[in-house]
Backbone as CSV, one residue per row, in Angstrom:
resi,resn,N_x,N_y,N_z,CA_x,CA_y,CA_z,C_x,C_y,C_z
1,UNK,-9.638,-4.784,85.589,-10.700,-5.641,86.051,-11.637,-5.940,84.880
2,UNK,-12.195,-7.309,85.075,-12.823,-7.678,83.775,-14.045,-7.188,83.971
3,UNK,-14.979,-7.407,83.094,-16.696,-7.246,83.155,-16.923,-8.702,83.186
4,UNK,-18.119,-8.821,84.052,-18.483,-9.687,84.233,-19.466,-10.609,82.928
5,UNK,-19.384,-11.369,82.371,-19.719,-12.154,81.543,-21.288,-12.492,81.504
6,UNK,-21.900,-12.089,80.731,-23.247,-11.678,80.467,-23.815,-13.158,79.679
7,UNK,-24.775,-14.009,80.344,-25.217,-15.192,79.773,-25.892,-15.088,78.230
8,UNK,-26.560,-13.294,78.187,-27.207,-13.217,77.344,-26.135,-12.337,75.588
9,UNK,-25.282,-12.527,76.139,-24.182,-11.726,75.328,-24.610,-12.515,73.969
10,UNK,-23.560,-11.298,73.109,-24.499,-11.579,71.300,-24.211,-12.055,71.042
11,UNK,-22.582,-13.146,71.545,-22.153,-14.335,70.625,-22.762,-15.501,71.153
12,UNK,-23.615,-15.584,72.414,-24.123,-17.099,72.569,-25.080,-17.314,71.855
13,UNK,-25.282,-18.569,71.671,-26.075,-19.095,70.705,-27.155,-20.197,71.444
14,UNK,-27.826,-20.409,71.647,-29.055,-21.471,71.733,-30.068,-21.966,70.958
15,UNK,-30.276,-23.134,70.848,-30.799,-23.791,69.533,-32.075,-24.541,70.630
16,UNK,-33.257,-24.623,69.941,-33.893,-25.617,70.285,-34.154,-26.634,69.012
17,UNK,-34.099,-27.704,69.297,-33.862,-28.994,68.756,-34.850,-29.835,68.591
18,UNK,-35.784,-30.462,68.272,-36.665,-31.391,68.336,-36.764,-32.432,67.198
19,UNK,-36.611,-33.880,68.050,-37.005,-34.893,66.781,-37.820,-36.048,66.985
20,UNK,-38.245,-36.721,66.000,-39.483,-37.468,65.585,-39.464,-38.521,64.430
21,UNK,-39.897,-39.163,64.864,-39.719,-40.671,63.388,-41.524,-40.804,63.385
22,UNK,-41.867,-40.554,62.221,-43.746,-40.254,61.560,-43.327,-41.988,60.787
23,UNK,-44.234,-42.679,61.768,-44.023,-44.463,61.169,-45.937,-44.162,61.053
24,UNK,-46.127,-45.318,59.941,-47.439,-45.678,59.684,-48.099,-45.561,61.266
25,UNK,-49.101,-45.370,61.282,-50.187,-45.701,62.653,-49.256,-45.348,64.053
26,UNK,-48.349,-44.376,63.559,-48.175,-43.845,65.261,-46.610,-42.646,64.623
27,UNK,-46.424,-42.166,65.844,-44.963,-41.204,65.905,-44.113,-41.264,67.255
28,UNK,-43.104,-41.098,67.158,-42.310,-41.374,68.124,-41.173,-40.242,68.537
29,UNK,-41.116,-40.220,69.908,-39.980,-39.363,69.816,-38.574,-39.640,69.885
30,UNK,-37.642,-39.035,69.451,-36.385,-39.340,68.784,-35.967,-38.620,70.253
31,UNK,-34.478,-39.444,70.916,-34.105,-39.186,71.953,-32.812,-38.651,71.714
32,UNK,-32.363,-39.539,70.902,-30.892,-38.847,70.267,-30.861,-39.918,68.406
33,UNK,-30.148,-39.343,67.515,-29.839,-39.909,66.424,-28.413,-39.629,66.192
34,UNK,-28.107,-40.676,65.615,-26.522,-40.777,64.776,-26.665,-41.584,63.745
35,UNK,-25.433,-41.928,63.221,-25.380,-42.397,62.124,-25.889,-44.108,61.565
36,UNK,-27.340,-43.839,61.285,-27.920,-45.336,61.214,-29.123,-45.499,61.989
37,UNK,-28.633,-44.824,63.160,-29.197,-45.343,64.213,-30.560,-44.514,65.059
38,UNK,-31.090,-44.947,65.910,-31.662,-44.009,66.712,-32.263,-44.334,68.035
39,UNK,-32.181,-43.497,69.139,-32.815,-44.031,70.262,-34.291,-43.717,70.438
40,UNK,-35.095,-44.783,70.947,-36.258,-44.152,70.661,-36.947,-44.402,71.587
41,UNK,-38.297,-44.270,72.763,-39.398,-44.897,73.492,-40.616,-45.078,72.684
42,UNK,-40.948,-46.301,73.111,-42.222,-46.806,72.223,-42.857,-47.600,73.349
43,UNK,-44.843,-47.473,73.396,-45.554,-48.059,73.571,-45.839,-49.224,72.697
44,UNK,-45.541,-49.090,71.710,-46.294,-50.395,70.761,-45.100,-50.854,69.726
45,UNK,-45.565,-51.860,69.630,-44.718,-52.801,68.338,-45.086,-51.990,67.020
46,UNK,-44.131,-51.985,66.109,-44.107,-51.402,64.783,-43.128,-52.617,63.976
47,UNK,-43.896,-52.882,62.755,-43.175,-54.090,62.124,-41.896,-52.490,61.473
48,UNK,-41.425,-53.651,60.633,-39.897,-53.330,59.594,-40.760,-52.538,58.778
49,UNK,-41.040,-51.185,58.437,-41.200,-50.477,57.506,-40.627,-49.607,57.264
50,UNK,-41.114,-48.433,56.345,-39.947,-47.157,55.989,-41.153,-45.787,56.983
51,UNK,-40.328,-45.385,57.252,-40.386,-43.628,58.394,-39.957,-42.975,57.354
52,UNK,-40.325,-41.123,58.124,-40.126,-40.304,58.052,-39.509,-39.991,59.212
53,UNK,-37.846,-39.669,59.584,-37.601,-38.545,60.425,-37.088,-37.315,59.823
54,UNK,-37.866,-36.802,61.246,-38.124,-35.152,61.331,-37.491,-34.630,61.940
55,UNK,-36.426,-33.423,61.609,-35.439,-32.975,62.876,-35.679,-31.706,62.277
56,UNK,-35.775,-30.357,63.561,-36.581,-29.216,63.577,-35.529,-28.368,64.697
57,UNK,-34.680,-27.808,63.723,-33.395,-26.952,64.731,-34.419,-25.356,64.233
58,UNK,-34.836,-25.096,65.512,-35.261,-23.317,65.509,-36.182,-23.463,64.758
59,UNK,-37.334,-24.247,64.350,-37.809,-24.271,63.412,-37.848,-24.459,62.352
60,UNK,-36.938,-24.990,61.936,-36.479,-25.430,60.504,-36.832,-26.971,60.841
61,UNK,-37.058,-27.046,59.375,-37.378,-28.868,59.421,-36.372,-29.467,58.393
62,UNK,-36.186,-30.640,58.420,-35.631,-31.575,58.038,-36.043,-32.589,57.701
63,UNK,-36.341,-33.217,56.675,-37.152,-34.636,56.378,-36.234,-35.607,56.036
64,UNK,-36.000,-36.901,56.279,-35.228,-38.210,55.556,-36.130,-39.133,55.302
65,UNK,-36.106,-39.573,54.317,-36.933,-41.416,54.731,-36.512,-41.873,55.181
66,UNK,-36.304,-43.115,55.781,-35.547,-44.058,56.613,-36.271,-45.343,56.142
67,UNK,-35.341,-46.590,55.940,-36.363,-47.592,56.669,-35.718,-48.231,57.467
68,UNK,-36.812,-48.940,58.271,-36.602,-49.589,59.937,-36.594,-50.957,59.874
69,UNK,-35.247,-51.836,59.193,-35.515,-52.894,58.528,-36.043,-54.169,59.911
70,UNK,-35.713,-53.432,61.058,-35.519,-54.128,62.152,-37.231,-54.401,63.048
71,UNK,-38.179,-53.053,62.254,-39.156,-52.553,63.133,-38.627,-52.097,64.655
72,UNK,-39.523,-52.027,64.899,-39.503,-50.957,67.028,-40.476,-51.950,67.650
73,UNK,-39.916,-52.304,68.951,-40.512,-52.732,69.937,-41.032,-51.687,71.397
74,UNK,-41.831,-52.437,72.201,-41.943,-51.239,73.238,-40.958,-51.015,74.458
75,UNK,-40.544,-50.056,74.647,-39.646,-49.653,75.456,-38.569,-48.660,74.972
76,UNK,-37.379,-48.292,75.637,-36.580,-47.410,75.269,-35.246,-48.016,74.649
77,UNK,-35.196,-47.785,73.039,-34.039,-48.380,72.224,-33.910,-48.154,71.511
78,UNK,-32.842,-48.544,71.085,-31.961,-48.408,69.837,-32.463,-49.052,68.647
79,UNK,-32.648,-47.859,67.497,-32.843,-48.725,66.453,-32.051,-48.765,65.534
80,UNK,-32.298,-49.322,64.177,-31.820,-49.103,63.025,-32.290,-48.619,61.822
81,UNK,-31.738,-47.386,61.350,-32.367,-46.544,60.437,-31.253,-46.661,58.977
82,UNK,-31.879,-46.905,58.043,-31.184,-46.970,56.718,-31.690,-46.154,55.926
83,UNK,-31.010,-44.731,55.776,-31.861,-43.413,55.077,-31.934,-44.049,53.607
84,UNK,-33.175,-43.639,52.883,-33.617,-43.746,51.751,-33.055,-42.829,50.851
85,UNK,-32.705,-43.292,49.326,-31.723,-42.184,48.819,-32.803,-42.135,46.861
């Protein structure tokens, strides 16, 4: 008979995750990112400039530049991010 499987056992792993695009005169939260891209909710218009996203696994941070050749409108969408090199 087996043992019953313990949620807290030493090989699981859980991450908390958090992300963020730091644009001139506001911040936003990052819903999901991939390659280029990003989903985002916004109250306000943001022209085409360059960001900072921020991605923070366990506390660790992560910085990219980006720029947003497209700018952000308000509502929930997709943008376009072209990391700065």
């Amino acid at each position: 008979m087996m043992a019953p499987l313990s949620i807290r056992s030493p090989g699981s792993v859980s991450s908390q995750v958090k992300m963020r695009l730091d644009l001139r005169g506001g911040t936003l939260v990052v819903h999901q990112v991939g390659p280029m891209f990003a989903w985002v909710t916004s109250d306000t218009t943001f022209p085409a400039d360059r960001a900072t996203l921020v991605i923070s696994v366990d506390q660790v941070h992560f910085d990219q530049q980006v720029d947003l050749p497209d700018g952000v409108q308000p509502g929930y969408q997709r943008i376009r991010l072209i990391p700065v090199v």
